[in-house]
C-alpha positions in Angstrom: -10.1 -40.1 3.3 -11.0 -39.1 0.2 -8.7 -37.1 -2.7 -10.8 -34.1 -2.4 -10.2 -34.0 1.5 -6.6 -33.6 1.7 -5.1 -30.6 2.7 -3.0 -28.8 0.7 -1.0 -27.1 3.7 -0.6 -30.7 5.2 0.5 -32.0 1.5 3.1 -29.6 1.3 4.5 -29.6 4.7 4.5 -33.1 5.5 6.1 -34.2 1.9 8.4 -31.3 0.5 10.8 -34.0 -1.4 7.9 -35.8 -2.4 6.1 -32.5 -3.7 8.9 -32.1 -5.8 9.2 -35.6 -7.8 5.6 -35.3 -8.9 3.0 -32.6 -10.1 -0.4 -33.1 -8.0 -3.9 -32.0 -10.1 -5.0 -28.9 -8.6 -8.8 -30.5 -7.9 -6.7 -33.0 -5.4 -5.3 -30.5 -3.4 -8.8 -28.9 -2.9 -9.6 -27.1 -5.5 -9.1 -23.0 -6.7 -6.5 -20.9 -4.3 -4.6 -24.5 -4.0 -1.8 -24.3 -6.4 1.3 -26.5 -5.6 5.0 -25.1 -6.6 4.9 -26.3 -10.4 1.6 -24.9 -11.2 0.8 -21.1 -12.3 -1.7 -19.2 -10.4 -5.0 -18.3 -11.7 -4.9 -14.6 -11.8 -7.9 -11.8 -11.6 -7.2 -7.9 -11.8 -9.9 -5.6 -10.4 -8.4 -2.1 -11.7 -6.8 -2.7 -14.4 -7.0 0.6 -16.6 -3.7 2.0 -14.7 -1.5 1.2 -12.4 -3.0 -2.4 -12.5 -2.3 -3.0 -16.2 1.3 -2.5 -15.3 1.2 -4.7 -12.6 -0.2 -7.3 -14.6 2.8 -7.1 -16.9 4.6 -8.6 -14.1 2.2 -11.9 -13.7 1.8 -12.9 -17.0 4.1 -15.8 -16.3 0.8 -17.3 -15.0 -2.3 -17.0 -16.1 -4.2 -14.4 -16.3 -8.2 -16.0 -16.8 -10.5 -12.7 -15.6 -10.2 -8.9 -15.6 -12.8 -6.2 -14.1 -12.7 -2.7 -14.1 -16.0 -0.7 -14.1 -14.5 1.8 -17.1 -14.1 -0.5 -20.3 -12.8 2.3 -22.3 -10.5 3.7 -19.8 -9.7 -0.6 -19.8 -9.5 -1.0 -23.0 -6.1 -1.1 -23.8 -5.5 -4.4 -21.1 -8.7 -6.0 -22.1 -6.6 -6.1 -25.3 -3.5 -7.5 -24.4 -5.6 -9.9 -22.8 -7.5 -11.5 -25.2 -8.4 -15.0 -23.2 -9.3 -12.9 -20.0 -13.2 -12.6 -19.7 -13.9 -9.3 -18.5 -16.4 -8.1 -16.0 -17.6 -4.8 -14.6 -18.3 -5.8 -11.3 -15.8 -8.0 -9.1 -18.8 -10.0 -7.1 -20.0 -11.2 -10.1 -17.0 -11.9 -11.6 -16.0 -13.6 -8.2 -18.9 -15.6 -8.3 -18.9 -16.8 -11.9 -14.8 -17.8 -12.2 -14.8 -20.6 -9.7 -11.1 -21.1 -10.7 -9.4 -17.7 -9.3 -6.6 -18.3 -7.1 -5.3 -14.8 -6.8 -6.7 -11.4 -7.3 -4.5 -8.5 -7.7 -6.6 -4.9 -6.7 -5.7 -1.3 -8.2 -8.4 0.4 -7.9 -9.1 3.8 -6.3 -8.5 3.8 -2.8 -11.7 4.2 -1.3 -12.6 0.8 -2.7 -9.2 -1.1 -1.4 -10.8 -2.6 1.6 -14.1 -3.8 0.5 -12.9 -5.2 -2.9 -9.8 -6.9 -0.6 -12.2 -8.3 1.9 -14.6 -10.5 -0.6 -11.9 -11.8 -2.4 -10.0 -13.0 0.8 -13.4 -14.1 2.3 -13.5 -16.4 -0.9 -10.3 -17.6 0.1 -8.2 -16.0 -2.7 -5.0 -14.6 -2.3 -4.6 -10.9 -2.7 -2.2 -8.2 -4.0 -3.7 -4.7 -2.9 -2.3 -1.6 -4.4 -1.3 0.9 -1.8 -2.6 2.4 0.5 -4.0 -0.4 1.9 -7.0 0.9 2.5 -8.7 4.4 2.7 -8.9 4.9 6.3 -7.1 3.3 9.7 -10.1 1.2 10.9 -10.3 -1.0 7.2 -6.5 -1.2 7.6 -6.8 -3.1 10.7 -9.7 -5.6 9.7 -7.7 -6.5 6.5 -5.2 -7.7 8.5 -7.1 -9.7 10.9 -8.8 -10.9 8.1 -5.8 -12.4 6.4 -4.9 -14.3 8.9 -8.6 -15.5 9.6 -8.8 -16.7 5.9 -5.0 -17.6 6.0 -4.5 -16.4 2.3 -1.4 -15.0 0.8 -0.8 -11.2 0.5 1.1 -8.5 -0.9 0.5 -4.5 -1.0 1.9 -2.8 -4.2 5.1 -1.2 -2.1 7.9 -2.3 -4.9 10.5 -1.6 -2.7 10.1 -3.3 -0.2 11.0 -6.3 -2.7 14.3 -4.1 -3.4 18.0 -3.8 -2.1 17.9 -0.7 -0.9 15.6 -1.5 2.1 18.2 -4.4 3.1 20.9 -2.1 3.1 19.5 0.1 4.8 18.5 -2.1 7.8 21.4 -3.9 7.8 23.9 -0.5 8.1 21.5 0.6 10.4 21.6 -2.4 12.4 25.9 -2.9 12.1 25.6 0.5 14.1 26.9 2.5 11.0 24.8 6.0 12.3 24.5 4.9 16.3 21.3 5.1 17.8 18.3 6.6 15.7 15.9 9.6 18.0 14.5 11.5 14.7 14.0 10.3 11.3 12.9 13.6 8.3 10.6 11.7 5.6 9.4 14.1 2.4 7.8 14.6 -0.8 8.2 17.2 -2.2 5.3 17.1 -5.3 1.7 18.1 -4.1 -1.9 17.2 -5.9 -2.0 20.5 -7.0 -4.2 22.1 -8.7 -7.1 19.9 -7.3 -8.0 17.6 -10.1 -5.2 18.2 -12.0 -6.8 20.3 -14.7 -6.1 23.4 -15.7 -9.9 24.9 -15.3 -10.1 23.1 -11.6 -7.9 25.6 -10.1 -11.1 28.1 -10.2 -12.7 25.9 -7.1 -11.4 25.2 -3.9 -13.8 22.4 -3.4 -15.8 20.0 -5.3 -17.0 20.6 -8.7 -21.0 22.0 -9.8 -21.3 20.5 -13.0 -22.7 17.4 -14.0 -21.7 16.1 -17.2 -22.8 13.1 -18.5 -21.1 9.8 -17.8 -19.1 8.4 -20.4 -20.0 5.6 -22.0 -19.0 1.8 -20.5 -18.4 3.7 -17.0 -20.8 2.4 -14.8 -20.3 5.3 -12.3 -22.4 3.6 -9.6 -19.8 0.9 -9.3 -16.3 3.4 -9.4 -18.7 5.2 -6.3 -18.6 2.0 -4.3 -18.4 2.9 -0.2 -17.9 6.6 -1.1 -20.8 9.1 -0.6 -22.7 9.7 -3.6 -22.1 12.6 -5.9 -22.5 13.2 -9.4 -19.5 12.0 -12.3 -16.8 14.8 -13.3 -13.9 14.5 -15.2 -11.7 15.9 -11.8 -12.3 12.6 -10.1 -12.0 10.1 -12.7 -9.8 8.8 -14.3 -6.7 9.3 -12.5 -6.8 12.3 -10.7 -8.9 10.7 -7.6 -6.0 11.0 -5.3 -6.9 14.6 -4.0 -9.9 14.0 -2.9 -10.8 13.2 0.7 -13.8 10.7 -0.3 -11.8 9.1 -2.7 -7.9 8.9 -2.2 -5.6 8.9 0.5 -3.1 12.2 -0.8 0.4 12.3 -0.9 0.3 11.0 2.5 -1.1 7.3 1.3 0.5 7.4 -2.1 4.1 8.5 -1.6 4.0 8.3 2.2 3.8 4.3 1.5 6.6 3.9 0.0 8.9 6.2 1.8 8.2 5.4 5.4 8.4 1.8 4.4 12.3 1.3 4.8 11.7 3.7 8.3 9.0 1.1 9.3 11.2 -1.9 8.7 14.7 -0.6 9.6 13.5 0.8 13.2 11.3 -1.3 13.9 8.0 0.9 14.3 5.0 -0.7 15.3 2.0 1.8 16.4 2.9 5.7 17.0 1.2 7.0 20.2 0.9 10.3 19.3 0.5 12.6 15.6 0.9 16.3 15.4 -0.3 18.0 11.8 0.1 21.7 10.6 -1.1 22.0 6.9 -1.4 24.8 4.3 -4.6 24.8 2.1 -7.5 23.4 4.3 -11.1 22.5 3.0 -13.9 19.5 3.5 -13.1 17.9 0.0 -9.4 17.7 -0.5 -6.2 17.0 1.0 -4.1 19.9 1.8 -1.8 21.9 -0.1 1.6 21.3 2.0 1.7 19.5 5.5 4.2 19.2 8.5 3.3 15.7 10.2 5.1 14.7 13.4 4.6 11.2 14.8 6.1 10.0 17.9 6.8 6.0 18.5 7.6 4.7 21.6 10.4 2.2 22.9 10.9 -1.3 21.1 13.0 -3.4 23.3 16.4 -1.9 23.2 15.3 0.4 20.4 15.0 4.3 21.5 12.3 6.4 21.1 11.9 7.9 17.5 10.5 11.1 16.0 9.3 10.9 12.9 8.6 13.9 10.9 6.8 13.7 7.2 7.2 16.7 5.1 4.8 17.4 2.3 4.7 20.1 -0.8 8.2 20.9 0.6 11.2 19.4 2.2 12.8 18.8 5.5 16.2 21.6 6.4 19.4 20.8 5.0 22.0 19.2 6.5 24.8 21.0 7.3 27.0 18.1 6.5 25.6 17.4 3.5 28.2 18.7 0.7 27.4 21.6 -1.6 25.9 20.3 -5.1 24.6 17.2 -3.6 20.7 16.8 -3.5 18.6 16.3 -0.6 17.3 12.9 -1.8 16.0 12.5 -4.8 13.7 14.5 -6.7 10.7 13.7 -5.8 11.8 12.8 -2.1 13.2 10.6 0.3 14.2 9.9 4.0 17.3 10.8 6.7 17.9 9.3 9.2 19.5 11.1 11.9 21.6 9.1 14.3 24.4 9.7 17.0 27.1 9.0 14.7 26.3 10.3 11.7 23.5 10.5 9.0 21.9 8.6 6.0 19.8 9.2 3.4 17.6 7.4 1.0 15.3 8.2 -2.2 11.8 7.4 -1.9 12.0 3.3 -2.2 14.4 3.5 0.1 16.7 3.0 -2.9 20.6 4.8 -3.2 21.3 4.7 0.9 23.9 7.0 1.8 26.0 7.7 4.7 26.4 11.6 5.8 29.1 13.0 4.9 30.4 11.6 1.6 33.7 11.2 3.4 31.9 8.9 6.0 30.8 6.9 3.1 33.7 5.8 1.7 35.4 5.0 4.7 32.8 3.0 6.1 33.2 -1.1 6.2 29.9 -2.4 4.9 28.6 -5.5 6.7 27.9 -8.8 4.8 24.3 -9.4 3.7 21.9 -10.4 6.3 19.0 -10.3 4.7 18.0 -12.3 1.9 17.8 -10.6 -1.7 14.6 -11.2 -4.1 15.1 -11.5 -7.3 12.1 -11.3 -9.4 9.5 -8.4 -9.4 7.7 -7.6 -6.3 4.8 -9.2 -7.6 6.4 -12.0 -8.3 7.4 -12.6 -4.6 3.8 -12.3 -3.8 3.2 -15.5 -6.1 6.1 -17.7 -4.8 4.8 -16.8 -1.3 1.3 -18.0 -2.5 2.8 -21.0 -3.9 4.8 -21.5 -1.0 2.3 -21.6 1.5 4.2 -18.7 3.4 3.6 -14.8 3.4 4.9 -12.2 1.5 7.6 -9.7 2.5 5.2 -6.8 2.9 1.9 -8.9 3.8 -1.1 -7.3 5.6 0.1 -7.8 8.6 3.1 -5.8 8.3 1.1 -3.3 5.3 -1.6 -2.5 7.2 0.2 -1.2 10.3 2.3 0.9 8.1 -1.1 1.7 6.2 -2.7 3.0 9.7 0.5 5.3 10.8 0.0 7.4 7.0 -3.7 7.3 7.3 -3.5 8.7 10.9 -1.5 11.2 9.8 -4.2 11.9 6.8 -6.4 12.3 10.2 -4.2 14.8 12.3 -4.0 16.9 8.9 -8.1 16.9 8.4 -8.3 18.4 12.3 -5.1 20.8 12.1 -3.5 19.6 15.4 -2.1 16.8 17.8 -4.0 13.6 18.2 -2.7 10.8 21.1 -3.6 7.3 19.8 -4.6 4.4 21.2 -4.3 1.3 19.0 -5.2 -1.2 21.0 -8.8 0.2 21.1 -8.4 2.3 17.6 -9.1 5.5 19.2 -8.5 9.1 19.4 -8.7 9.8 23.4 -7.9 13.5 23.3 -10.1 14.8 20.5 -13.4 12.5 20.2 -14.3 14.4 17.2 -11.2 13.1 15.6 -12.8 9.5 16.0 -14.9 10.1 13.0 -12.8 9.9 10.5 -11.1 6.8 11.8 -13.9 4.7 9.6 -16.4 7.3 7.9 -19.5 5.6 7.4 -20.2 3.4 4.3 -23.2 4.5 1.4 -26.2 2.1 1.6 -25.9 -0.9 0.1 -22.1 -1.2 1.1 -20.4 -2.9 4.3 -16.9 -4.0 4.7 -18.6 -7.4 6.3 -16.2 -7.7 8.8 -17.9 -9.5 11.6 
């Protein structure tokens, strides 16, 4: 057996003391998306004009060798603190031309999550995907079978799920410090309102007419991807992409993400089996202007039924044994969790936990820690995982089922009413219509390449 033959996986598992006495050459081990312990990751951003650039803050520990985003001005400002990056407009041909890419982190629009996620784990790099996962509940599902067909490492931008307050949380709730959980209110209270987030967009309750130019170094073709075509306008891009239907997942994917991620991992949740949507502000291009989304889980072992209620554009009723002048959460939102013994609350990362009443708080005996605390950003987790050969804490496994549950509710708000689910079959089986917005169709020219 050659040096080139041996695998990495093997390498590490079969020698771990070994592995530690000596630094092995990365073309040994196999070659890009092979990086023992003692090496840094090479590291590509796709997106990186927002939300990315901050990410990549996190990273540059390792090195950062290739950046793409398909606005250079709106860019700009990374591809300067950058300088040794090369930088690309489109992520195939910058995935085909930098051979030595071991990672990629994505945060890009939504609608472009799951095709941009795909290539790069079909390459066989590891990926850190902004959330949502992806833009609708079908993608969600083949990026998770996909990573564990390519067995690469991955990571969806939830922060908090790297944070304490998710491990307290879980580990009061599992000490019995509320009893058993039935009903669980989640909220945000802020809305993507007015559409576009310009004052003149407030005049349409759809779509834009005009067609201004595209701004230079925006290849507009590209930010389109998957989406149905229409023309460039200032209300989709940049940043204000979130309200629209064909583009971003609403409050529902953004904020929805993050808050029903301590619900997901504290209760146990797997796949609800039925949603139920009322929403305020209906039309065919943009998410809705308040919502009421109810989804119901089923048993989990010896873990009850739950209700799960999201509140958007307003909140969930107060307590009653929540004290005068103390807030319902945070300000932007949160979660309760409503159990036989008492209450507890959380902000939006699941961060702050506190039991219902105050008084039950400080009289409670908290339980030692069960669960292991990170200590380094949540991206940073995602490259000791890749460097470990293991998972991350909120890999695609576990990100896109929570993924699915907020983009079905995105679905049960689009048809006003209650949908039953099946997931094993990823269908709607009491409203077939419903069934079409579980994948929308691709534009020409674009396919998730999933089989």
């Amino acid at each position: 057996m050659t040096a080139m033959n041996i695998n990495r996986r093997i390498f590490l598992a079969g020698s771990t003391a070994a592995a530690a006495a000596f630094v092995v050459p990365r073309h040994v081990l196999g070659g890009p998306g092979h990086v023992v312990p003692s090496e840094k990751l090479n590291i590509a951003g796709i997106g990186v004009g927002g939300m990315g650039g901050g990410n990549l803050r996190q990273l540059e520990s390792q090195n950062i060798i290739a950046l793409c985003d398909v606005d250079h001005n709106y860019a700009a400002g990374t591809f300067k603190r950058y300088p040794n990056a090369r930088t690309y407009y489109d992520y195939r041909q910058m995935l085909d031309v930098e051979k030595d890419i071991d990672a990629v982190l994505i945060a890009t629009p939504d609608h472009t999550h799951a095709v941009i996620s795909m290539e790069a784990m079909r390459r066989g790099k590891h990926v850190y995907c902004q959330k949502p996962l992806t833009h609708d509940v079908y993608e969600s599902r083949m990026l998770a079978k996909a990573a564990k067909k390519f067995g690469v490492t991955t990571q969806m931008g939830i922060q908090g799920h790297s944070d304490v307050g998710i491990r307290l949380i879980s580990e009061w709730i599992a000490d019995g410090a509320i009893g058993e959980i039935r009903e669980v209110d989640a909220w945000c209270s802020l809305s993507y309102y007015p559409w576009g987030h310009a004052s003149w967009s407030s005049k349409w309750s759809s779509r834009p007419k005009e067609t201004p130019a595209v701004p230079d170094k925006l290849n507009w073709d590209l930010w389109l991807g998957p989406a149905v075509e229409r023309p460039y306008h200032p209300a989709y891009h940049p940043r204000v992409w979130r309200c629209w239907l064909d583009f971003g997942c609403g409050m529902m994917g953004d904020r929805g993400a993050h808050t029903l991620d301590p619900v997901f991992t504290a209760l146990k949740l797997t796949h609800p089996t039925s949603i139920d949507a009322t929403s305020m502000g209906l039309n065919k291009d943009t998410h809705p202007l308040s919502s009421i989304v109810t989804y119901k889980f089923g048993a989990r072992g010896d873990l009850p039924p739950v209700k799960l209620t999201w509140y958007e554009g307003t909140r969930p009723p107060r307590p009653e044994d929540l004290e005068d002048g103390r807030r319902l959460g945070n300000s932007e939102g949160g979660s309760l969790f409503k159990g036989t013994k008492g209450k507890l609350m959380a902000g939006v990362y699941g961060e702050g936990p506190r039991l219902i009443p105050e008084s039950r708080m400080k009289e409670y005996k908290k339980p030692p820690e069960t669960i292991p605390r990170i200590k380094c950003s949540h991206e940073m987790e995602w490259v000791a995982a890749c460097k470990e050969n293991r998972q991350a804490g909120a890999d695609f496994g576990y990100s896109g089922m929570l993924t699915e549950t907020c983009l079905l509710g995105n679905v049960a708000r689009q048809v006003d009413t209650r949908i039953e689910w099946d997931h094993k079959n990823l269908k709607v089986t009491n409203l077939p219509e419903a069934n079409q917005l579980i994948h929308p169709p691709y534009r020409d020219g674009w396919s998730l390449g999933e089989k």
